[in-house]
Backbone as JSON, one array per atom type, in Angstrom:
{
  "sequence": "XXXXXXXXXXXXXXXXXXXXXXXXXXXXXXXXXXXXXXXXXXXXXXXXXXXXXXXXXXXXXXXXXXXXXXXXXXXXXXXXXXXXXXXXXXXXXXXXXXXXXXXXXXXXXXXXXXXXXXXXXXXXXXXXXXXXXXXXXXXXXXXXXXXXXXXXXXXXXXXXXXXXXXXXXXXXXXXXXXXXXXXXXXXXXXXXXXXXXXXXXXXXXXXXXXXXXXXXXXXXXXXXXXXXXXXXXXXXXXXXXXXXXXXXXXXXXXXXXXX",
  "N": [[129.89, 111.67, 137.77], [130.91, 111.36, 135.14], [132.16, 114.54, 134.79], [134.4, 114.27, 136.45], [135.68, 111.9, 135.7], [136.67, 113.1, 132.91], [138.57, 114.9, 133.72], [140.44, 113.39, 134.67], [141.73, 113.12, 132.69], [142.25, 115.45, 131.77], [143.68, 116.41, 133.9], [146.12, 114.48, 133.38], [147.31, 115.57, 131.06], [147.82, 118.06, 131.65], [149.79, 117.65, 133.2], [151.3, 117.01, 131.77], [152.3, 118.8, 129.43], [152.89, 121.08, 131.36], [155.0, 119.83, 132.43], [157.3, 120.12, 131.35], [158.44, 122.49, 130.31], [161.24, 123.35, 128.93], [161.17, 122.18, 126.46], [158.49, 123.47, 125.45], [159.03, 126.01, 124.97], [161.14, 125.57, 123.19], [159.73, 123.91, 120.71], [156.63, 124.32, 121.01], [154.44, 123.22, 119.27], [154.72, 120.37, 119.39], [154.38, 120.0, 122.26], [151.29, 120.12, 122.56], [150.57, 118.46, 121.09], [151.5, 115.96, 122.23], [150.13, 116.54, 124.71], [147.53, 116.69, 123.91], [147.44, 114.01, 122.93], [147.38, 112.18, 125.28], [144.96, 113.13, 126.56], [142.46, 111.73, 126.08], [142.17, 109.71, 127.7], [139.45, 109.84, 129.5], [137.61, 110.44, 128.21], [137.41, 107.68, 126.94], [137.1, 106.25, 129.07], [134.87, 107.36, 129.84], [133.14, 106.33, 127.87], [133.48, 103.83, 127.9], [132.13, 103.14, 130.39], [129.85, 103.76, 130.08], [128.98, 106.08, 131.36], [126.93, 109.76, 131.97], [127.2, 112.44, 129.64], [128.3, 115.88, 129.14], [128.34, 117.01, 126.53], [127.92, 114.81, 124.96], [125.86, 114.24, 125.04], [124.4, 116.36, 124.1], [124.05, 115.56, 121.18], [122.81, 113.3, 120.99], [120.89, 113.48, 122.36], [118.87, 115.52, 121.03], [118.89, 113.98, 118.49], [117.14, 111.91, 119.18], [114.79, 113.44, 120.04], [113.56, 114.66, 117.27], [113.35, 112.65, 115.89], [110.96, 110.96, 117.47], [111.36, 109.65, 119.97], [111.86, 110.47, 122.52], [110.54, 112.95, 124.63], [110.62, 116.42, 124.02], [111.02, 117.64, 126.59], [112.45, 116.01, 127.8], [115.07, 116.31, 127.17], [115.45, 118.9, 127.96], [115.41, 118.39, 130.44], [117.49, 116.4, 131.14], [119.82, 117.7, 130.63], [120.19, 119.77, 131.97], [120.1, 118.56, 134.26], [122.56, 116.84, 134.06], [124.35, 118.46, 133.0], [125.02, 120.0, 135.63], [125.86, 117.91, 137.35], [127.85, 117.02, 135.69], [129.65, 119.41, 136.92], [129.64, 119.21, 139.46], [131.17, 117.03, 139.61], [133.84, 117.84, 138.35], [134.42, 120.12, 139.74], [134.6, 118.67, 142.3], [136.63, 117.14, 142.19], [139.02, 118.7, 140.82], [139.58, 120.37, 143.29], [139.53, 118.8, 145.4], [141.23, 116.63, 144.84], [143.36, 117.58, 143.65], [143.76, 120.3, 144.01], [144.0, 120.3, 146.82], [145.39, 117.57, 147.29], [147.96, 118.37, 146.7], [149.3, 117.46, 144.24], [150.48, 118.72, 142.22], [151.29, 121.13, 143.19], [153.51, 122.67, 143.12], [156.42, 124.3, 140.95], [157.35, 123.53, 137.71], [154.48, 122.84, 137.35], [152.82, 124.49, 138.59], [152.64, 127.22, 137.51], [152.39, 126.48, 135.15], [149.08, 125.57, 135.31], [147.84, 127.71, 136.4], [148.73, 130.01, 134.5], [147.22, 128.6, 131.82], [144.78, 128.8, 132.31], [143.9, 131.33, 132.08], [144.18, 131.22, 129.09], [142.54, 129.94, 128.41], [140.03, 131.01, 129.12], [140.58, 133.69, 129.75], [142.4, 135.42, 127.9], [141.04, 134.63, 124.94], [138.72, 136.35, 122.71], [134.86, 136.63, 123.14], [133.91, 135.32, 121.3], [135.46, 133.75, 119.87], [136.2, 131.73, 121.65], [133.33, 130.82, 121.77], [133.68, 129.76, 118.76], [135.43, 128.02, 118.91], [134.35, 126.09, 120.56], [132.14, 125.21, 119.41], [133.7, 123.99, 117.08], [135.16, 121.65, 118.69], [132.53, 120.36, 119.67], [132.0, 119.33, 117.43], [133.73, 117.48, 116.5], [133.99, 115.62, 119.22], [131.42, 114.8, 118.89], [131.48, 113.33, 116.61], [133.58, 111.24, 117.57], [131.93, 110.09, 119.78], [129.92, 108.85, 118.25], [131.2, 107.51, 116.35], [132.16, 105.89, 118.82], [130.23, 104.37, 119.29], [129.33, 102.75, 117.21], [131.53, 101.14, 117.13], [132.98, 97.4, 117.72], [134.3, 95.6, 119.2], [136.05, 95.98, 122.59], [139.13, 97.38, 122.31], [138.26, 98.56, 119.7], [136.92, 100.32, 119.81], [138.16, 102.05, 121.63], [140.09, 103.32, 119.84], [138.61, 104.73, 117.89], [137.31, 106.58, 119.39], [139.51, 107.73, 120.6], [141.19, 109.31, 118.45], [139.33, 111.57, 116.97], [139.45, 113.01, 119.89], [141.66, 113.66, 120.76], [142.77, 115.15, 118.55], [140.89, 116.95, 118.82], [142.06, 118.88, 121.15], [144.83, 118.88, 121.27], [144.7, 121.21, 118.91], [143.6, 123.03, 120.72], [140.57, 123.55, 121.11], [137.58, 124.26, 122.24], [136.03, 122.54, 125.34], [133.3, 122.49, 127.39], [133.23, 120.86, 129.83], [135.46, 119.99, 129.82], [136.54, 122.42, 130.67], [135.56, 123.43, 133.0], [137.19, 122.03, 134.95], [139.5, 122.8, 134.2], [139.91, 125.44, 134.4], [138.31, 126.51, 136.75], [140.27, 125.14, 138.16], [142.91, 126.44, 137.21], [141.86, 129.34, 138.38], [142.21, 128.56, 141.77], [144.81, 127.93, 141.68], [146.06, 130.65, 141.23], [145.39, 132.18, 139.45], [144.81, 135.01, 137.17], [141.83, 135.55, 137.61], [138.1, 135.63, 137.75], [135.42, 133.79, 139.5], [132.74, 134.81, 138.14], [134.17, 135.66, 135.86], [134.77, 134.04, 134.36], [132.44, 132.18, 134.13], [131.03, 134.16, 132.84], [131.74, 134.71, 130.09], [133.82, 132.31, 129.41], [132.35, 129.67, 130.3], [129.85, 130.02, 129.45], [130.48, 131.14, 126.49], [131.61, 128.69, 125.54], [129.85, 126.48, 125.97], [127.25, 127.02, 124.56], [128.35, 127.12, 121.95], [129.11, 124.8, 121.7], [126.86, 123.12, 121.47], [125.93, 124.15, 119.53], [128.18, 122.67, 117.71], [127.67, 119.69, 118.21], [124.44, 119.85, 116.98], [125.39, 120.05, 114.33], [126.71, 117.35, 113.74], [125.04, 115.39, 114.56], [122.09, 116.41, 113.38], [122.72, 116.04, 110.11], [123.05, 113.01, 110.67], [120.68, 112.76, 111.51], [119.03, 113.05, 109.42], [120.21, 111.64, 106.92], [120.96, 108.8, 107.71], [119.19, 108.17, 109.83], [116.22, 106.09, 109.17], [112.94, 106.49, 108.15], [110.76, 104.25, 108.23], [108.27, 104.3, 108.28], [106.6, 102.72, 110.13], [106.68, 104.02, 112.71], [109.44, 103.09, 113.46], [111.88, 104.26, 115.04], [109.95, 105.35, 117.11], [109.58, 103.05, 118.26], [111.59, 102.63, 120.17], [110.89, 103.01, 122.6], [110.03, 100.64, 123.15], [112.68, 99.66, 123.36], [113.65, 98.67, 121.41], [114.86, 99.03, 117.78], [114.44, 99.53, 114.91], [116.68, 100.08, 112.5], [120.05, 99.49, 112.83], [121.99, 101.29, 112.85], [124.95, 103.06, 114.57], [124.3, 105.08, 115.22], [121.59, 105.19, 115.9], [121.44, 103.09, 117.14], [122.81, 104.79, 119.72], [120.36, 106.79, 119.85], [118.29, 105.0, 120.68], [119.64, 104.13, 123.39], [119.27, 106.18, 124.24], [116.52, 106.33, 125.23], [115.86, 104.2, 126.22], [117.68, 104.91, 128.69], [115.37, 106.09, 130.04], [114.61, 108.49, 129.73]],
  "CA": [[131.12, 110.91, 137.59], [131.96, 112.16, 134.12], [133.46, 115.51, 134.88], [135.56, 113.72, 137.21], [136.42, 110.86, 134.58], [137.16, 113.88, 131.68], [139.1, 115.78, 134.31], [141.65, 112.83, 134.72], [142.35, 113.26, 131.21], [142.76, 116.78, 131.79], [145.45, 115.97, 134.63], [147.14, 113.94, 132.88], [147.46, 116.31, 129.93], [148.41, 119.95, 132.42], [150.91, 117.54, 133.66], [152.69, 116.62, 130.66], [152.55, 119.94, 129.19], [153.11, 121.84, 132.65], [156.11, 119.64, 132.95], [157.77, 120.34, 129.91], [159.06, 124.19, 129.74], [162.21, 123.59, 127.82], [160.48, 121.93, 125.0], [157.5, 124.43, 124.85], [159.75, 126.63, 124.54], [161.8, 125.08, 121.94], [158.59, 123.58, 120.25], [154.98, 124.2, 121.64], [153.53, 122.58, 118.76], [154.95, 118.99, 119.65], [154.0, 119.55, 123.46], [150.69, 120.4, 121.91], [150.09, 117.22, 120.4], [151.81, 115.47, 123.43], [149.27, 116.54, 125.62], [146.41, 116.06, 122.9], [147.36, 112.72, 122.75], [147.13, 111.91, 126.8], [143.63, 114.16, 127.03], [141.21, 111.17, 125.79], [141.56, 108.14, 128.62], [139.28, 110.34, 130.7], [136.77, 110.16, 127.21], [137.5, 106.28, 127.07], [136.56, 105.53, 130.31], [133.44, 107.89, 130.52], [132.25, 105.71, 127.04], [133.2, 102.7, 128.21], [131.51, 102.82, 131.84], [128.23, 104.43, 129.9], [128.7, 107.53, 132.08], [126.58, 110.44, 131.41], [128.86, 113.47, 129.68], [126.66, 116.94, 128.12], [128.9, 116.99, 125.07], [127.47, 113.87, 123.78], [124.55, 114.58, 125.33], [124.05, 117.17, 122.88], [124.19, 115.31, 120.02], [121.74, 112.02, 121.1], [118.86, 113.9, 122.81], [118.09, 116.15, 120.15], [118.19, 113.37, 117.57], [116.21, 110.85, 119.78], [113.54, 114.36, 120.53], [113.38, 114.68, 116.29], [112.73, 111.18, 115.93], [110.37, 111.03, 118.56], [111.87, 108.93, 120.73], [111.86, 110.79, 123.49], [109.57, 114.47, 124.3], [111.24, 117.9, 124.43], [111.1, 118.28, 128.09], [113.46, 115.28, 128.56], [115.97, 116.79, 126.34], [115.74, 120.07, 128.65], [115.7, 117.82, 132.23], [118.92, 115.99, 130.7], [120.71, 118.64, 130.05], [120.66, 120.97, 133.49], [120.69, 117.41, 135.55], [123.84, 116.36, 133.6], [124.84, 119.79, 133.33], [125.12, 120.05, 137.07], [126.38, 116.59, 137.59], [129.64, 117.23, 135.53], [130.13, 120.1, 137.16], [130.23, 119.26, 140.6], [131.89, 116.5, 139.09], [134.85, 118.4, 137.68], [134.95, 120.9, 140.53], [135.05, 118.03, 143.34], [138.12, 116.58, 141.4], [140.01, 119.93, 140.85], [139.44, 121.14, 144.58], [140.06, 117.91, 146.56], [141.97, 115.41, 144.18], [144.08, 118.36, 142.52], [144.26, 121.28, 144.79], [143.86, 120.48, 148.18], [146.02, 116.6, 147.96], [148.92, 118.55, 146.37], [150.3, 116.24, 143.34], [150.96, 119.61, 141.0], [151.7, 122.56, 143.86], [155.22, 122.82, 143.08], [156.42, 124.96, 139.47], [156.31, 124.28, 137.07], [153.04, 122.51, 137.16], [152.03, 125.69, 139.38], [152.59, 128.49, 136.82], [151.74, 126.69, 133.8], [147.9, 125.2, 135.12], [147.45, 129.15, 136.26], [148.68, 130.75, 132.85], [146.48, 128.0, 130.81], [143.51, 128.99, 132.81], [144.19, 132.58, 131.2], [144.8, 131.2, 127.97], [141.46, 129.2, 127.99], [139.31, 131.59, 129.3], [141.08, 135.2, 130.18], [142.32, 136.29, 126.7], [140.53, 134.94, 123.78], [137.19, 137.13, 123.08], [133.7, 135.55, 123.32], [133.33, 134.69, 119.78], [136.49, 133.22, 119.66], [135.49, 130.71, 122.77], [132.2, 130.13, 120.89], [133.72, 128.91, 117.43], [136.03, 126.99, 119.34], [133.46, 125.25, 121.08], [131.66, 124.4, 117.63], [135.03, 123.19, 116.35], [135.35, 120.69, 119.67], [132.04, 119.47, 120.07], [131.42, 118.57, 116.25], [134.77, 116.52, 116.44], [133.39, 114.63, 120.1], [130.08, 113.79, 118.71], [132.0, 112.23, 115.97], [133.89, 109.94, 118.57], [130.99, 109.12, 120.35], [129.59, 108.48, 116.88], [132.5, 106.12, 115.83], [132.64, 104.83, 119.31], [128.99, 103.49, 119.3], [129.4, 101.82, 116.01], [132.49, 99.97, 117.35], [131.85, 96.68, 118.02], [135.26, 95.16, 120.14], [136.58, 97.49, 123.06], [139.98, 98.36, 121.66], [138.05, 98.97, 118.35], [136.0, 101.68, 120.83], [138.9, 103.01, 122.55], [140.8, 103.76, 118.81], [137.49, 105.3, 117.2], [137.22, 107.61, 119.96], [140.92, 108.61, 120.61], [141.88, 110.15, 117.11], [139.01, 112.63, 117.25], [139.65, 113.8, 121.14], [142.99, 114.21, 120.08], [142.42, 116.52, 117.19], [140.32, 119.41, 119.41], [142.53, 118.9, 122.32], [146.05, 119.78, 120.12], [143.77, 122.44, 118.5], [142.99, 123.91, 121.51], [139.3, 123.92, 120.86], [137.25, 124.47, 123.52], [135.0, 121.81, 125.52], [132.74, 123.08, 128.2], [132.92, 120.17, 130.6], [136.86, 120.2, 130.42], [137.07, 123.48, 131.27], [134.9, 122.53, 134.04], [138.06, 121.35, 135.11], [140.8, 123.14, 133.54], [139.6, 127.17, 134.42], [138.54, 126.69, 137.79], [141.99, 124.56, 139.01], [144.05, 127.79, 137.44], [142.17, 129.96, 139.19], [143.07, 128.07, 142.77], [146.41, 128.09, 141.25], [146.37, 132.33, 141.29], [145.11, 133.14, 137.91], [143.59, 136.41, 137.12], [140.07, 135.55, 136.66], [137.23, 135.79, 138.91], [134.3, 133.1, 138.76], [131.94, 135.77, 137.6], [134.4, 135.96, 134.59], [134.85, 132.4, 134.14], [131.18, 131.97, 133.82], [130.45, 135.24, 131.6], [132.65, 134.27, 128.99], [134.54, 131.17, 129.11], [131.62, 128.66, 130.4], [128.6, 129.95, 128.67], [130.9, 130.29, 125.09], [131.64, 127.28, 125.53], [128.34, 125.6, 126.19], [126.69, 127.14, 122.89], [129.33, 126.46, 120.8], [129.17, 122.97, 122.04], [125.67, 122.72, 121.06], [126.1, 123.68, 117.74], [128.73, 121.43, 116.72], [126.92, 118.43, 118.28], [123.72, 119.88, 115.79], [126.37, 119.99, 112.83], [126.87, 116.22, 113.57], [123.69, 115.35, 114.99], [120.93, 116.5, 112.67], [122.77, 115.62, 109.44], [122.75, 112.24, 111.29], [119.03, 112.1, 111.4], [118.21, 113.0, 108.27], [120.91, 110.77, 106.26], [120.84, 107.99, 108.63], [117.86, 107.37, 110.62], [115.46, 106.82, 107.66], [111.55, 105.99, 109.01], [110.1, 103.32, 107.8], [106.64, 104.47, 108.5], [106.02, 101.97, 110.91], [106.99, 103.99, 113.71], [110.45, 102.47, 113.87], [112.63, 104.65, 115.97], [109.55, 105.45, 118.24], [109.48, 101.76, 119.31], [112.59, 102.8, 121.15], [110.07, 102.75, 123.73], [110.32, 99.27, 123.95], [114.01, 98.82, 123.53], [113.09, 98.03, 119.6], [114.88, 100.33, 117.01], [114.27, 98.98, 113.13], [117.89, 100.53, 111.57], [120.94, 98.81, 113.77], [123.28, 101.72, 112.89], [125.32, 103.59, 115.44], [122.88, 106.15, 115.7], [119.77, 104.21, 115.89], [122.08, 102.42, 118.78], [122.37, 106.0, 120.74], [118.82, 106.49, 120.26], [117.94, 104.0, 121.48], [120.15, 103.87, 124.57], [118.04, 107.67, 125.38], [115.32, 105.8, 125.47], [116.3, 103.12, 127.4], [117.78, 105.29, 129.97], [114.12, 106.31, 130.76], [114.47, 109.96, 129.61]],
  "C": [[131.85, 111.27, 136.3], [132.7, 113.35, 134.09], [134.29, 114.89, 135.69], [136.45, 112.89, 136.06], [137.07, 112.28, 133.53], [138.74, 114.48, 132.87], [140.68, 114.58, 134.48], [142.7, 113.12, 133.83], [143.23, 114.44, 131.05], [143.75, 117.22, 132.32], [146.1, 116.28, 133.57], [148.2, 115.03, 131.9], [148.49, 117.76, 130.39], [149.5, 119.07, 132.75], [152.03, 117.21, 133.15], [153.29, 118.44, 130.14], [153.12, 120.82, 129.74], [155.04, 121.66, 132.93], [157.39, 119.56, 132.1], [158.29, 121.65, 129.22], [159.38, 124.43, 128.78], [161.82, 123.04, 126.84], [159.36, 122.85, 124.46], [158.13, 125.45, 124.72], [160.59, 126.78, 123.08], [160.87, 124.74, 120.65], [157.51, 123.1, 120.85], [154.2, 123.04, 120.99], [153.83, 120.48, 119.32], [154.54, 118.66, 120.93], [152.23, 119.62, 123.17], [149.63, 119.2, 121.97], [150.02, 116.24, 121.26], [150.46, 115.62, 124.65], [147.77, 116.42, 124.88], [145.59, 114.37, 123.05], [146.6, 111.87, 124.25], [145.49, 111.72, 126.63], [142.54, 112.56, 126.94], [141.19, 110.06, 126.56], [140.28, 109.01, 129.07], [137.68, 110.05, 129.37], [136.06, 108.86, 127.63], [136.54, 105.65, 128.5], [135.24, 106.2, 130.8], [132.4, 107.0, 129.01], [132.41, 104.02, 127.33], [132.47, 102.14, 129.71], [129.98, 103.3, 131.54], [127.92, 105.19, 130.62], [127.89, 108.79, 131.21], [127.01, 111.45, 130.66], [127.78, 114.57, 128.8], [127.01, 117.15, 126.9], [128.33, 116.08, 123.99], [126.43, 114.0, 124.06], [123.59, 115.27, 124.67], [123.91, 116.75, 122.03], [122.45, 113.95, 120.12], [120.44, 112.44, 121.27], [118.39, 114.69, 121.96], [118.01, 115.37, 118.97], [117.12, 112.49, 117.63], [114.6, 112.29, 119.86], [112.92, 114.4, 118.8], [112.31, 113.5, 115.29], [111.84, 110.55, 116.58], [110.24, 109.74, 119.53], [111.74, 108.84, 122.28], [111.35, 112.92, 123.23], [110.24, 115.52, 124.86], [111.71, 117.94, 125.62], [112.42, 117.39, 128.39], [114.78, 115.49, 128.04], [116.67, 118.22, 127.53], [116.32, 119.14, 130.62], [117.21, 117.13, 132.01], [119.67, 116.88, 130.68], [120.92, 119.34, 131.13], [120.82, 119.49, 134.34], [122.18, 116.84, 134.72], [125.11, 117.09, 133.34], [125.96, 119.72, 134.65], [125.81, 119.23, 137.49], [128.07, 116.27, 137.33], [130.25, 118.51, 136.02], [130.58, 120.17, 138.41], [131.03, 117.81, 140.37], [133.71, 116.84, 138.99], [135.3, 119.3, 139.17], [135.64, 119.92, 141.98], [136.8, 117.71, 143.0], [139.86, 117.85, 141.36], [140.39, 120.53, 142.49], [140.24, 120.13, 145.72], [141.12, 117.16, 145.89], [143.25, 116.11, 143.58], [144.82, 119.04, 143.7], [144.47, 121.02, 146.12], [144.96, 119.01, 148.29], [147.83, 117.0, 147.34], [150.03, 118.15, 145.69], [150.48, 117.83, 142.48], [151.19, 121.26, 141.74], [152.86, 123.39, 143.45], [155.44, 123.47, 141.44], [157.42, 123.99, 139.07], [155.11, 124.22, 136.42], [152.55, 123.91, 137.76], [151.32, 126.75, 138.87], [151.72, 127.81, 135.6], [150.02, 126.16, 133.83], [147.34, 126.87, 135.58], [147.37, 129.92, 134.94], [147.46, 129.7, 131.93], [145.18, 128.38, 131.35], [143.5, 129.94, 132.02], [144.12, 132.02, 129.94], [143.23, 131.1, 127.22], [140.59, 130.68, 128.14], [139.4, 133.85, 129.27], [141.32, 136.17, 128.74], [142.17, 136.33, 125.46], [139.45, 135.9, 124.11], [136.25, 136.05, 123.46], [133.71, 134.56, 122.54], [134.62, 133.93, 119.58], [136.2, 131.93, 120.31], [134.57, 130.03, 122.12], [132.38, 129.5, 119.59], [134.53, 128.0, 118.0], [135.48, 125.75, 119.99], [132.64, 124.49, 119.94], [132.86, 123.16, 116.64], [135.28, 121.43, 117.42], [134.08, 119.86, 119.72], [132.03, 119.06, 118.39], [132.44, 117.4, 116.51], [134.65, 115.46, 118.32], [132.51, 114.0, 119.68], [130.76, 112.97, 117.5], [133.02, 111.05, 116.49], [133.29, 109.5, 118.67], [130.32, 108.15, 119.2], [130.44, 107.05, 116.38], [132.44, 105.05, 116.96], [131.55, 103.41, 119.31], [129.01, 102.51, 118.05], [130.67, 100.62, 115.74], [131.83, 99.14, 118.05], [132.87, 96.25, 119.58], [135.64, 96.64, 121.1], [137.88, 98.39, 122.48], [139.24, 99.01, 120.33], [137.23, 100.59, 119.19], [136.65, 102.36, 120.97], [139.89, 103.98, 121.07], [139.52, 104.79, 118.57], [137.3, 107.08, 118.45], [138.78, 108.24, 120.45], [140.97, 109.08, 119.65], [140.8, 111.42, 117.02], [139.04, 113.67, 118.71], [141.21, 114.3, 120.99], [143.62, 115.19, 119.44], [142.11, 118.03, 118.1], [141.61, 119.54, 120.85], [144.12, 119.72, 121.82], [145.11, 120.95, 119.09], [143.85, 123.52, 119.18], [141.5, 124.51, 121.54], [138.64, 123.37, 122.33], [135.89, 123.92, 124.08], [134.37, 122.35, 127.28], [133.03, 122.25, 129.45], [134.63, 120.6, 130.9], [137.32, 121.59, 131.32], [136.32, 123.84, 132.57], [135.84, 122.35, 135.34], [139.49, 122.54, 135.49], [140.62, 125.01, 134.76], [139.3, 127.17, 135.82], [139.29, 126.62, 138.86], [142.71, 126.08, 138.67], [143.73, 128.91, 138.27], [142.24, 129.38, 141.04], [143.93, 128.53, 142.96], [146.83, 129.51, 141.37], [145.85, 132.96, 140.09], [144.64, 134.07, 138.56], [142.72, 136.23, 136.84], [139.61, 135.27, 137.73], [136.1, 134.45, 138.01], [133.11, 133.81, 137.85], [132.61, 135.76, 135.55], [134.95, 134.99, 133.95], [133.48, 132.06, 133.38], [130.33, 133.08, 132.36], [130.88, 134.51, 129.98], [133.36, 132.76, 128.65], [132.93, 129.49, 128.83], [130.14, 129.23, 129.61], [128.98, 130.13, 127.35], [130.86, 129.24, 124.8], [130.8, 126.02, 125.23], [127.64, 125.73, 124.62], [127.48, 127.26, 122.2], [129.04, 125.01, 120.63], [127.99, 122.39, 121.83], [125.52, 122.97, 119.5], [127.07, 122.7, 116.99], [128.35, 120.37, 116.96], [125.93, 118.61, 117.17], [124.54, 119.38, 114.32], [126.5, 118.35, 112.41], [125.14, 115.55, 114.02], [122.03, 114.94, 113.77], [121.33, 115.84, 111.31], [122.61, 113.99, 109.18], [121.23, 111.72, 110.93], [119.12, 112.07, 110.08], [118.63, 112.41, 107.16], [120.54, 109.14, 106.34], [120.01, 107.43, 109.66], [116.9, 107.44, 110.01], [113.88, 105.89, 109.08], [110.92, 105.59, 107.83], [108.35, 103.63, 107.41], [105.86, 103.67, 109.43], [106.31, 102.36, 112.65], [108.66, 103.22, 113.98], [111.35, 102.79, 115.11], [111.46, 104.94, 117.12], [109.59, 104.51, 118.84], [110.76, 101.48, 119.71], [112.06, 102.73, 122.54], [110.07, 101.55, 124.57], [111.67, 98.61, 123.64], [114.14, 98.18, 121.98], [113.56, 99.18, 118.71], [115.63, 99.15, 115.53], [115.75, 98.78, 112.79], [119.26, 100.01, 113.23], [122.22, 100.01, 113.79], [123.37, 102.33, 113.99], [124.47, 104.62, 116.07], [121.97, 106.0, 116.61], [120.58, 103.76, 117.26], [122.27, 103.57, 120.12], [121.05, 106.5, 120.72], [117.65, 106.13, 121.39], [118.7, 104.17, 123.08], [119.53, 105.32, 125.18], [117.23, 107.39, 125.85], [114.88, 104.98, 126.2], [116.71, 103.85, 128.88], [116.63, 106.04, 130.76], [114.14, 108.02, 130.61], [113.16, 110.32, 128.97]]
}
């Protein structure tokens, strides 16, 4: 359900941008921002329904595996089942909800979700893809980060908009979106084959997106989840975690979800 939920976002976003020529023309950077801004209901609603998503995923299970919260393996079974999950996720959404019920056929949604497929995937390099992905997930896990430590929902839905915002007008590059984004353009006619979707775009992507969750992540532990010595964060086991901060609260909720 979360690549679907991100992918709304992602709509929304190709269709502001898409629909908008004579201003990207005139000024990109303001459509930019414009569609930045859109990108994060699709966030919102995958943190407020406690959907699974691998971006943040990255960041929780390797501090909950550190902390020993939860054991290696469930770090690895999380990760290809959630993997997988937003992907046929994202693709159902793009194929049936996108391509096949025909809300963006017409140009110049047509041309510009084809050319952005290219943009994303076709003609940066690898390494380009891969710092971009570092740049995007550090600035998600610091949403999720903010959102968990909100307490009211608008206080949730603010905390996590202003950083999805940021990589999205960036153009930094999140694996799940493009999930989304790279397989609709090619539909649409791009030049790119799945083979070269997958070489480059979706596996940059992915390890990028694991290091900037680490970047936020580990400094995390070792600031912020202090151990008591009494076992604290392991008695996540029983739904019991010592330190109440945001952290300690994703933690915990790994642990809880029986991983």
């Amino acid at each position: 359900m979360a690549g679907a939920m991100l992918s709304f976002g992602g709509l929304l976003s190709e269709v502001l941008q898409g629909g908008a020529p004579g201003l990207t023309a005139s000024n990109p950077g303001i459509v930019k921002v414009l569609g930045g801004f859109v990108f994060p209901v699709g966030l919102v609603m995958i943190i407020l329904q406690g959907q699974e998503l691998l971006t943040s995923n990255m960041m929780t299970f390797p501090m909950a595996v550190i902390k020993g919260a939860v054991p290696f393996w469930s770090l690895v079974v999380n990760w290809i089942i959630v993997f997988f999950g937003n992907l046929v996720g994202s693709l159902f959404f793009a194929a049936i909800l996108v391509r096949y019920s025909g809300v963006v056929s017409t140009d110049p949604y047509h041309s510009f979700i084809a050319s952005f497929a290219i943009k994303k995937a076709g003609e940066p390099e690898w390494h380009q893809i891969f710092l971009r992905g570092i740049g995007c997930n550090w600035l998600v896990s610091v949403a999720v980060w903010q959102a968990a430590g909100a307490k009211e929902t608008i206080s949730k839905i603010f905390a996590a908009w202003i950083p999805i915002w940021i990589f999205v007008a960036c153009s930094y590059d999140h694996v799940v979106a493009n999930m989304f984004s790279v397989p609709l353009g090619i539909m649409f006619g791009a030049q790119l084959t799945a083979a070269e979707y997958i070489r480059k775009s979706l596996i940059a992507s992915l390890i990028g997106n694991i290091v900037g969750a680490l970047l936020v992540g580990l400094p995390g532990v070792y600031f912020f989840l202090r151990d008591d010595g009494d076992g604290s964060l392991e008695s996540a086991e029983n739904g019991e975690v010592m330190d109440p901060s945001p952290l300690s609260s994703n933690v915990r909720v790994v642990k809880e979800k029986g991983m």
